[in-house]
C-alpha positions in Angstrom: 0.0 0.0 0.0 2.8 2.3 1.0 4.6 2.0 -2.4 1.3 2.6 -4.2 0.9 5.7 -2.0 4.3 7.4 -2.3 3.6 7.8 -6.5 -0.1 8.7 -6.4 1.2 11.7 -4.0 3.7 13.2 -6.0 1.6 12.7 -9.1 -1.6 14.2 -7.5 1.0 16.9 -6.3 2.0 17.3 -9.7 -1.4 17.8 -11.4 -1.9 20.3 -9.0 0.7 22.3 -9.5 0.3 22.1 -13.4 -3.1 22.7 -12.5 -2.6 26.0 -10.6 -0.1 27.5 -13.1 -2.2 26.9 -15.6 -5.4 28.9 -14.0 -2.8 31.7 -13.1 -2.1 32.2 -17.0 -6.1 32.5 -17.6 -7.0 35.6 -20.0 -8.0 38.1 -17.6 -10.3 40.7 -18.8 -8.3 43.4 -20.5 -9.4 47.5 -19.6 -10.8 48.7 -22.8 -9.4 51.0 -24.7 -12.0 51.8 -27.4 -15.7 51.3 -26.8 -17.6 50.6 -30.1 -21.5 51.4 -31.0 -22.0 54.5 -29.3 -24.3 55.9 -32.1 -26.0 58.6 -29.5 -22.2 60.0 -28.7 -22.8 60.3 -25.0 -20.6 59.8 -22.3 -19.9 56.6 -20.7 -19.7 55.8 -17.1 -16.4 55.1 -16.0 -15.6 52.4 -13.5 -12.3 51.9 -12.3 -10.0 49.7 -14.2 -12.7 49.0 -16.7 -10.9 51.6 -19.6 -7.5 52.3 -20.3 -6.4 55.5 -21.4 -5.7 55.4 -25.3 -2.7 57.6 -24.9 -1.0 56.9 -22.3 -2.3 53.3 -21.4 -2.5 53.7 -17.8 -6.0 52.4 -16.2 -8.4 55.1 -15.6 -9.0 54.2 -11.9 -10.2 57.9 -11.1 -13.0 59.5 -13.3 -12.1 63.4 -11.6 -9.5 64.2 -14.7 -10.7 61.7 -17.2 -11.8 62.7 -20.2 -13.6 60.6 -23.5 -14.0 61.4 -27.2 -16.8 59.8 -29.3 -16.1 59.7 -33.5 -18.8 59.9 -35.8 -18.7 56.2 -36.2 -19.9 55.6 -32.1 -16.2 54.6 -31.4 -15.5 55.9 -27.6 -11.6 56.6 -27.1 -11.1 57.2 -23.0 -8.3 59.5 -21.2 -7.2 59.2 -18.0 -6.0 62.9 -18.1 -7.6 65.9 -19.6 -4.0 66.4 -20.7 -3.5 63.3 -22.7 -7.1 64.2 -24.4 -5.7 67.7 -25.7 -2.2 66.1 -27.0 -4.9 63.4 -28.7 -6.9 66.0 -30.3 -3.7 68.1 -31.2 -1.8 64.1 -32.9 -5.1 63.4 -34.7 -6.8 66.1 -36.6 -9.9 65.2 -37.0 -13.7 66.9 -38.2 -15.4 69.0 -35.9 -18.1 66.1 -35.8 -16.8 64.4 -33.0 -18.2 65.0 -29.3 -15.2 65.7 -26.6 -16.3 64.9 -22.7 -14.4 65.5 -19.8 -15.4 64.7 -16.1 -16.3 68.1 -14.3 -15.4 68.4 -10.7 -17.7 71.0 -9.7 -21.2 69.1 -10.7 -19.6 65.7 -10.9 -20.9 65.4 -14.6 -19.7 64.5 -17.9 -19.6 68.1 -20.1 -18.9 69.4 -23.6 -15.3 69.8 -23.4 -15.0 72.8 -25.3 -17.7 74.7 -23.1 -15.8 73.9 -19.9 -13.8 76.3 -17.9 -10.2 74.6 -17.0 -8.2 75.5 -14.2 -3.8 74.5 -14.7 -2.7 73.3 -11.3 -4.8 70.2 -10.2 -3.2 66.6 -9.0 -3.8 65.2 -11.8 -2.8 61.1 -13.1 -0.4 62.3 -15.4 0.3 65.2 -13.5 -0.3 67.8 -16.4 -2.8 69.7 -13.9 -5.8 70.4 -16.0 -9.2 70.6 -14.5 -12.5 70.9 -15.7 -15.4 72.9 -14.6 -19.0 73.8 -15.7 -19.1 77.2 -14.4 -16.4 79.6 -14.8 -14.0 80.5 -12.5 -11.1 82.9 -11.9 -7.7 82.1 -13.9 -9.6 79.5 -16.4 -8.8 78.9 -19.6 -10.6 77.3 -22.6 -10.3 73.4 -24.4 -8.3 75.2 -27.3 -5.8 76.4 -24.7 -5.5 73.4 -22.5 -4.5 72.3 -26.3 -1.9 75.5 -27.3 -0.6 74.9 -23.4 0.6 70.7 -23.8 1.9 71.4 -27.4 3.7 74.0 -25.6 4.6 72.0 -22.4 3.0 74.3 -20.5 1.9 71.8 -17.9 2.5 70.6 -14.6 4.6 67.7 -15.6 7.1 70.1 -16.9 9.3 71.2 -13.7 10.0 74.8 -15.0 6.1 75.7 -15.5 5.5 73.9 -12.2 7.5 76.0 -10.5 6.6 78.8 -12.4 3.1 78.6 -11.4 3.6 77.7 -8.0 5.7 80.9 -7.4 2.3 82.9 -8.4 
């Protein structure tokens, strides 16, 4: 019985170490990067880990600074930073036809990116700084310039403009 034992130990042993290897290698579902279909160009609710930002590929874990654009087609790009959005826009020219949303943090809603005020100094993922709000505020600027300011590196994540703006 005992030599019978000893084998059927290390082989059940075995099995179940192939076994476990092989159900850590499982595909695991992926953050999405592009959402197709959405026909109505709306914006989508974020949950964390769920999208990826298309730019810089980091999981959009925190909707406060994310930011989506919708094609004509329904196809839903997401941005984890309003800051990767504007270098998007700025890489891609594309027709006006295409709806731009950002998170905003005063009403906790999804807006029109180009009507929303931006403020230059949040803590952002990416650390470029931009912020988005409904109603204006002091110091804001507009989508276009949130655009003109990464082409520029006029951002956050650039040291000199940091401390530039923090000197203010």
């Amino acid at each position: 019985m005992k030599k019978v034992l000893k084998p059927l130990t290390i082989v059940l042993l075995l099995i179940l170490a192939i076994s476990t290897v092989v159900l850590m290698q499982a595909e695991k579902p992926h953050p999405k990067v592009v959402l197709t279909g959405n026909t109505e160009k709306r914006a989508v609710n974020i949950f964390p880990h769920a999208y990826q930002c298309s730019r810089c590929k980091m999981d959009i874990v925190d909707t406060n600074f994310s930011a989506q654009l919708v094609e004509d087609d329904g196809k839903t790009i997401f941005f984890d930073d309003i800051g990767c959005l504007a270098l998007w826009v700025a890489e891609h020219p594309m027709p006006k036809k295409r709806q731009l949303w950002v998170f905003a943090l005063d009403t906790k809603e999804w807006i029109d990116a180009n009507s929303a005020h931006y403020t230059i100094s949040e803590k952002t993922p990416m650390h470029y700084g931009f912020g988005a709000y409904e109603e204006n505020r002091a110091g804001t600027i507009d989508f276009d310039t949130v655009i003109e300011h990464m082409k520029e590196g006029k951002h956050m994540a650039n040291p000199k403009y940091a401390k530039k703006i923090r000197e203010k």
